[in-house]
C-alpha positions as CSV (number, residue, x, y, z in Angstrom):
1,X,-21.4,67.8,39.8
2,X,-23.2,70.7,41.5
3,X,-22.8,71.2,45.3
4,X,-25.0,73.6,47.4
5,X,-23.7,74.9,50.8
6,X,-26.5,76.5,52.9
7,X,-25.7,78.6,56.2
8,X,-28.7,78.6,57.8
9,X,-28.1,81.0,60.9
10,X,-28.3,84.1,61.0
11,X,-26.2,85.1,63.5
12,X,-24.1,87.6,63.0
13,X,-21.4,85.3,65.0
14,X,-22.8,82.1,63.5
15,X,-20.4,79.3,64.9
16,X,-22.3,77.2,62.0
17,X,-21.2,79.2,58.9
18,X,-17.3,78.9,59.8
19,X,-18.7,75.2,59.3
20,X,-20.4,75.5,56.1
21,X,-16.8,77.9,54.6
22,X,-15.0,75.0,56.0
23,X,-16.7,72.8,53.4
24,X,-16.6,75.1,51.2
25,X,-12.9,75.6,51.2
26,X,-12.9,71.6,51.1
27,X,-15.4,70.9,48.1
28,X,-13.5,73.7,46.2
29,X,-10.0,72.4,46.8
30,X,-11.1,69.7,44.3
31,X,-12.6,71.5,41.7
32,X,-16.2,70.9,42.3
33,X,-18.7,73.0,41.3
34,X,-19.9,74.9,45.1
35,X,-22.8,77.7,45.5
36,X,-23.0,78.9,48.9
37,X,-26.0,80.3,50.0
38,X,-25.8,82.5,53.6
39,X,-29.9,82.7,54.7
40,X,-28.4,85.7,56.5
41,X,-27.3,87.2,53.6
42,X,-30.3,85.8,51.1
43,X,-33.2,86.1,53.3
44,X,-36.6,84.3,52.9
45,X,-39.6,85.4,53.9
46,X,-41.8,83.1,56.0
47,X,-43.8,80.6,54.3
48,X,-47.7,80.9,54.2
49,X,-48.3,78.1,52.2
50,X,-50.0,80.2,49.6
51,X,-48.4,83.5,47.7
52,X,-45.4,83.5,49.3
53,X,-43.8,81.1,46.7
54,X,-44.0,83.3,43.7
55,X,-41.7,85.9,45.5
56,X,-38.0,86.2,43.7
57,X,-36.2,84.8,46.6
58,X,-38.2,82.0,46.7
59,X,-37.9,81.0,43.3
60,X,-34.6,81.8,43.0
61,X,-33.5,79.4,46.4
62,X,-35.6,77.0,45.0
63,X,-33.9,76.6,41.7
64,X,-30.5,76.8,43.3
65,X,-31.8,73.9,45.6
66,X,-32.8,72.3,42.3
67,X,-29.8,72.5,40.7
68,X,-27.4,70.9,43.5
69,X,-26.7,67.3,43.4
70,X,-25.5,67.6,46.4
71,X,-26.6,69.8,49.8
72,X,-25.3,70.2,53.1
73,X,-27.1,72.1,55.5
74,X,-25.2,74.1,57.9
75,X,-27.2,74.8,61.0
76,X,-27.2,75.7,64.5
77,X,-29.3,74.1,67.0
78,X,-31.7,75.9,69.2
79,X,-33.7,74.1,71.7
80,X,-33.1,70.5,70.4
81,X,-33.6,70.9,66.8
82,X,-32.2,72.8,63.6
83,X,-32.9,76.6,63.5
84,X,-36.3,78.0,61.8
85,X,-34.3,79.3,59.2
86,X,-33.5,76.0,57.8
87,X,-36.7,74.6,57.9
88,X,-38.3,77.7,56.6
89,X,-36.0,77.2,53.6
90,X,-37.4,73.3,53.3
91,X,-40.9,74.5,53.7
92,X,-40.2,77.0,50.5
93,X,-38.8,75.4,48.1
94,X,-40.2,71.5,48.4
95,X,-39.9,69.6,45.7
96,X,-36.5,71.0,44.8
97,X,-35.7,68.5,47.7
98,X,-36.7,65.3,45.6
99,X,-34.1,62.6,45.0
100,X,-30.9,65.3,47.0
101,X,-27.9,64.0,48.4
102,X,-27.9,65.7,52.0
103,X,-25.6,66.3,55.0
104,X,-25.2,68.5,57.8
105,X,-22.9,70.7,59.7
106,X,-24.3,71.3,63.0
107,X,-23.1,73.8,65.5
108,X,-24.8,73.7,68.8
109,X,-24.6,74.9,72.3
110,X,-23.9,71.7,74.4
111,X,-23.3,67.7,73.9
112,X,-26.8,66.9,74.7
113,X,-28.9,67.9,71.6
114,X,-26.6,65.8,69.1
115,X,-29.3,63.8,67.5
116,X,-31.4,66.8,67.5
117,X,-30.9,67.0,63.3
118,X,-32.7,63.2,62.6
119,X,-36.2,65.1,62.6
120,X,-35.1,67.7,59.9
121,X,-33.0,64.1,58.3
122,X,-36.6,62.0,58.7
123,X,-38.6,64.7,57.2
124,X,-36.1,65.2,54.2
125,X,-36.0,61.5,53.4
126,X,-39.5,61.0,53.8
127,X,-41.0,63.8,52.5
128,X,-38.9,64.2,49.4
129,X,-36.4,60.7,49.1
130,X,-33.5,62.4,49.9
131,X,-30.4,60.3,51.1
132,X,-29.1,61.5,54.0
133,X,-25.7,61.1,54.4
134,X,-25.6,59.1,57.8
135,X,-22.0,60.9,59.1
136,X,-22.7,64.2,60.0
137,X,-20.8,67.3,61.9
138,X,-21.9,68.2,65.3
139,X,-19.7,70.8,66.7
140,X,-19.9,72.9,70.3
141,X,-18.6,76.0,71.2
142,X,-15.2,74.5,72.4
143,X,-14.3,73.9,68.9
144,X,-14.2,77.5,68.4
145,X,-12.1,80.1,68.5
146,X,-13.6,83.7,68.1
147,X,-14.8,83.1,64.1
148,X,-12.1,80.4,63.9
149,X,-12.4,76.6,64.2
150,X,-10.0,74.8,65.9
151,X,-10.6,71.5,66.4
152,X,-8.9,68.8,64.5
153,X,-11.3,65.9,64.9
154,X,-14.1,68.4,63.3
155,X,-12.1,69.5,60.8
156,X,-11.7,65.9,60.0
157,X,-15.4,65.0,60.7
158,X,-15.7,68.2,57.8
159,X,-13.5,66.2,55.4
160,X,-15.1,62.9,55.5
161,X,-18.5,64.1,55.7
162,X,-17.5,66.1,52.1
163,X,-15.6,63.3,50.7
164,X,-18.7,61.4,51.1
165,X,-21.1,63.6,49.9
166,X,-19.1,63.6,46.5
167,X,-18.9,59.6,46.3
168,X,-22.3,59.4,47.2
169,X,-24.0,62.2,44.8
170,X,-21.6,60.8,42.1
171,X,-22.4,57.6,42.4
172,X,-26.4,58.5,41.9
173,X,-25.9,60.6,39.3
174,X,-24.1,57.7,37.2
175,X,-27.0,55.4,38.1
């Protein structure tokens, strides 16, 4: 089984990647197979609908999208909904989307936007079947310290939501 990690801030302070390495450092801890892609690090160009896909870095997220039997966005939230970035990435590589296992790590300014990610979810499951894992991580800054988290209930929230993306995308993949 394949997992793909995807920090889609890019922030050089980005409260949403110490999310996504805490998955990482979860999904790896039993053995699974985990490519983490940092948008910040691996950036995209904007999509124009046209020439844009033939571009290396477009082909090359889209096959590691591909390859994943399992994804979990990790996002911040800006202005009640998931970053550009992320959907940016969507918008890129498409069909690479069909038939995922996804779940997301959100990191957000305030308690109010929490079900700010279902419009990104909707779109995923409608637009390409995905099944959205229906436990998710919403963090706020008060879970934070500096570029550390520090909140137990997250970190649990972080385990549960990984344990179940591994049940889930094994379970389809023996189907």
């Amino acid at each position: 089984m394949s997992y793909l990690i995807v920090a889609c801030s890019l922030n050089p302070e980005s409260r949403s990647l110490v999310l996504g390495r805490q998955a990482e450092k979860l999904l790896l801890a039993v053995d699974a197979d985990v490519d983490f892609m940092n948008l910040r690090e691996n950036p995209l160009p904007f999509c124009d609908g046209d020439s844009v896909y033939a571009q290396p870095e477009v082909i090359s997220a889209a096959e590691r999208v591909q390859k994943a039997d399992g994804i979990l966005l990790s996002v911040p939230i800006y202005n009640y909904d998931a970053n550009a970035a992320a959907k940016n990435l969507i918008e890129l590589t498409g069909k690479s989307w069909e038939d995922k296992v996804v779940g997301f790590l959100c990191a957000a300014g305030g308690h109010s936007s929490y079900m700010s990610i279902m419009s990104l979810a909707n779109s995923l499951m409608l637009d390409f079947r995905c099944i959205v894992l229906p436990r998710f991580v919403y963090a706020t800054g008060e879970s934070f310290e500096g570029e550390n988290l520090t909140d137990p209930e997250i970190e649990k929230r972080i385990q549960e939501l990984t344990s179940q993306l591994i049940k889930i995308a094994l379970s389809l993949k023996t189907n």
